[in-house]
N, C-alpha and C positions, 0 to 999 in steps of 0.2 A: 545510551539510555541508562547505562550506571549512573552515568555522572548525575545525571537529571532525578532518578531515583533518591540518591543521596540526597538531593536537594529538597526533595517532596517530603521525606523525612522530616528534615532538618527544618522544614517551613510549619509542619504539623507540632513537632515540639512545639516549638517558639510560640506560635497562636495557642496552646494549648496552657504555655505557663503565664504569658500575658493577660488572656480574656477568660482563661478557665472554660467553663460552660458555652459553649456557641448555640445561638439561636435557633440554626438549623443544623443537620448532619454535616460531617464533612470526613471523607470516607479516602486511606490510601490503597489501591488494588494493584497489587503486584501480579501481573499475570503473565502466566508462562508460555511459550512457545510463539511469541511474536513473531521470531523468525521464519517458524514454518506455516502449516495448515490455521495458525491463531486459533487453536484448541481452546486457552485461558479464555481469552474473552468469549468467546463463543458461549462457554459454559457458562460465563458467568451473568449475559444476558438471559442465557434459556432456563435458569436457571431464576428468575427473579430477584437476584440479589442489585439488578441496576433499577428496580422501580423505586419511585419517593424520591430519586435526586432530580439536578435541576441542568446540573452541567456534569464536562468532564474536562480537564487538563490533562492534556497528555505530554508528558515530557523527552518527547524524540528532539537529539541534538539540531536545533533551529536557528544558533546564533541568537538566539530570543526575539528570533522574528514571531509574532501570532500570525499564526497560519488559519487560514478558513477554509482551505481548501486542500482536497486529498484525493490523486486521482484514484480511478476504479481497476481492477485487473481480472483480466483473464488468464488461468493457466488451460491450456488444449492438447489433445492428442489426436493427431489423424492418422490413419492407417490405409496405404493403399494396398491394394491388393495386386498379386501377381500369380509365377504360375515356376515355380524351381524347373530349371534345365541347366544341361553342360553349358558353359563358357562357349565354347567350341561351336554347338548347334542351337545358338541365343532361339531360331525359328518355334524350336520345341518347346518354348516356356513364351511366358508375358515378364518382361522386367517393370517391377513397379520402380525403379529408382529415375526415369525421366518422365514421371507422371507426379515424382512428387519434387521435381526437379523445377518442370512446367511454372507449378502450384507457387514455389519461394518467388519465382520471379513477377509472376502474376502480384503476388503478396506485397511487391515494394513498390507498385508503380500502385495500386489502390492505397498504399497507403500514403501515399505523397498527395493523391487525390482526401482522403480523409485530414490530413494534417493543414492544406488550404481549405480545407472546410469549418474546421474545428480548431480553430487557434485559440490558445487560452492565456490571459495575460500573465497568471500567476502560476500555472501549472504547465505551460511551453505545450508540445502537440501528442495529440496521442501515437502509440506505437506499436505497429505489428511484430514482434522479434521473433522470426526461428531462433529456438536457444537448442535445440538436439534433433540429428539427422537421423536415423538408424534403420539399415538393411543389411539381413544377415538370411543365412538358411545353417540354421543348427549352429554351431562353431564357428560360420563365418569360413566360405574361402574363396580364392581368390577366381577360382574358376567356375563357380556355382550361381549359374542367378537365383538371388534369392527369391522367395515367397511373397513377401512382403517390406514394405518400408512403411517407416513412421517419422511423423513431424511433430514435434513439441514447438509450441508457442505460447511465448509471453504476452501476454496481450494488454497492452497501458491503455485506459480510457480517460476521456473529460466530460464533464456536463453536459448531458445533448445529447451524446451518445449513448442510444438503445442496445443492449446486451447483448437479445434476444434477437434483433435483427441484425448485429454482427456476425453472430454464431450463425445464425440463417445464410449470408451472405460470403462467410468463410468455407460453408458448407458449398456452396453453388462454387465458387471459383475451382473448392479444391474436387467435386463428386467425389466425394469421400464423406461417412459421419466424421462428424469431430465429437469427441469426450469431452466434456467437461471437464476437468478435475479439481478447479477453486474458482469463484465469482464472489467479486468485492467490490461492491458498486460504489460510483466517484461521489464524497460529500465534502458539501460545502453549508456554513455556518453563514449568516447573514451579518453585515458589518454593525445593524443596529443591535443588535442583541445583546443583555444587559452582559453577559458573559463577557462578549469582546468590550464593552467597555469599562469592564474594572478590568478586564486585561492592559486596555489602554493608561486606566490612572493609574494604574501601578506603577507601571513603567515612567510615566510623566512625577508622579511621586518621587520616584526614587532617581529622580533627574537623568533617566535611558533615555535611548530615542524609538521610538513609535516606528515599526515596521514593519506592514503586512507581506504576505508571501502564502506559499501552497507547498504543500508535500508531495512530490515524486512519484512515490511509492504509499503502500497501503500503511495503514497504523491499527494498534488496537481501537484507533477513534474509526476508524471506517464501520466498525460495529456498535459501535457505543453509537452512532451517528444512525446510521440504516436502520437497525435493528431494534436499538433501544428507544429511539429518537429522542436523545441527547442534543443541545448544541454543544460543539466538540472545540475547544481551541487547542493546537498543536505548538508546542513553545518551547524550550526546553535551551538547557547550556549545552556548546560545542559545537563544533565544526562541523557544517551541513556535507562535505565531501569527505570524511573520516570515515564513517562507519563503512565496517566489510574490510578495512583496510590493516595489515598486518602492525601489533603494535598501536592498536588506538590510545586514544587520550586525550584528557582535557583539562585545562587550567585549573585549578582550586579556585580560585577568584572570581572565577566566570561560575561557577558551585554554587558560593558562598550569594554571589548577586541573584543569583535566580534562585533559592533559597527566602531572599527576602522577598523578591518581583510574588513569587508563590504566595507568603503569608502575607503581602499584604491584600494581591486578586483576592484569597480567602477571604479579608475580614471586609474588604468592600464588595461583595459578592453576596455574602451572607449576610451584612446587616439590617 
């Protein structure tokens, strides 16, 4: 996303010192904490500084694919409940850790049932993940059933899928609440839309080749999209399986090309 920032830059000079004055706004928004809870954009829709525009570019490393699609996520917490005893006389307590044992296994065979349901061409299938197990009583030990366990889940969505009736539904498998603790619902941008198509002449412009695809994972476009209602294109320089990874990096050259792919979407977008 540096790389691609640099680029947004560097495309806003350029239009700037060429056409001067543009017709309509054209606005760059650095916003903070993409990586976590997406704080930045959050504020910045609730905030109304996303009303009067018309689009958004987001520049997450795409190989410069335009992306119109962005799946949705759930982050979860469930909590079973149990009842602390000795190791020694399990009878005297309730262990919640094969209640929530039950629940994971349960978890994989629906979601294989969800994934031939919901196949998506550009975004592959959605995904139930335990990402954290955790059953302790106080300090954790080895002879103690604990109180409780808890399951974290990541939860990937695609179009089609109801949020509301997952959570419903994760709830009945596991007889447990689940928490909420983030919902980012999946959007997708339509291929007519004048946006993807000075996406597209740009590219044709500047003699690249045309190729659509979907993001994985959430972006600041998932808000600018949902919330703002935005149409959102996701596009940006460098390697789509880099990021998170130690030592990122990206070409200068692949910069410097989506630098101009940028200023020129700009100037056929706004004219």
């Amino acid at each position: 996303m540096k790389g691609g920032l640099a680029a947004l830059v560097g495309a806003l000079l350029a239009v700037k010192r060429a056409l001067g004055k543009l017709p309509r706004p054209l606005r760059l928004a650095a916003l903070a904490d993409e990586e976590g809870l997406m704080l930045g954009v959050k504020a910045f829709v609730r905030s109304g500084l996303a009303q009067g525009f018309r689009g958004a570019v987001v520049a997450e490393p795409e190989e410069m694919e335009i992306c119109l699609f962005q799946k949705g996520a759930l982050r979860l917490r469930l909590r079973f409940p149990g009842r602390m005893a000795h190791g020694a006389m399990p009878y005297a307590g309730e262990n919640p850790i094969p209640k929530a044992a039950r629940f994971i296994l349960e978890l994989e065979h629906w979601q294989r049932e969800l994934q031939e349901a919901f196949p998506h061409p550009f975004l592959g299938p959605p995904y139930l993940t335990p990402t954290q197990v955790l059953a302790s009583a106080g300090e954790g030990q080895l002879n103690v059933i604990p109180a409780q366990a808890e399951v974290a889940l990541d939860v990937r969505t695609v179009p089609g899928l109801d949020h509301g009736q997952l959570v419903a539904r994760i709830e009945a498998l596991a007889g447990a609440k689940v928490e909420v603790l983030e919902e980012r619902p999946p959007v997708e941008t339509p291929r007519e839309d004048p946006l993807v198509q000075a996406a597209e002449e740009a590219l044709k412009l500047l003699g690249l080749p045309v190729r659509h695809g979907g993001v994985p994972g959430a972006t600041d476009g998932t808000f600018l999209g949902a919330w703002a209602g935005l149409p959102v294109v996701v596009m940006g320089p460098g390697s789509k399986t880099l990021p998170h990874q130690v030592d990122e990096w990206v070409d200068l050259q692949e910069v410097v090309q989506a630098a101009r792919v940028y200023a020129a979407l700009a100037v056929l977008y706004l004219e």
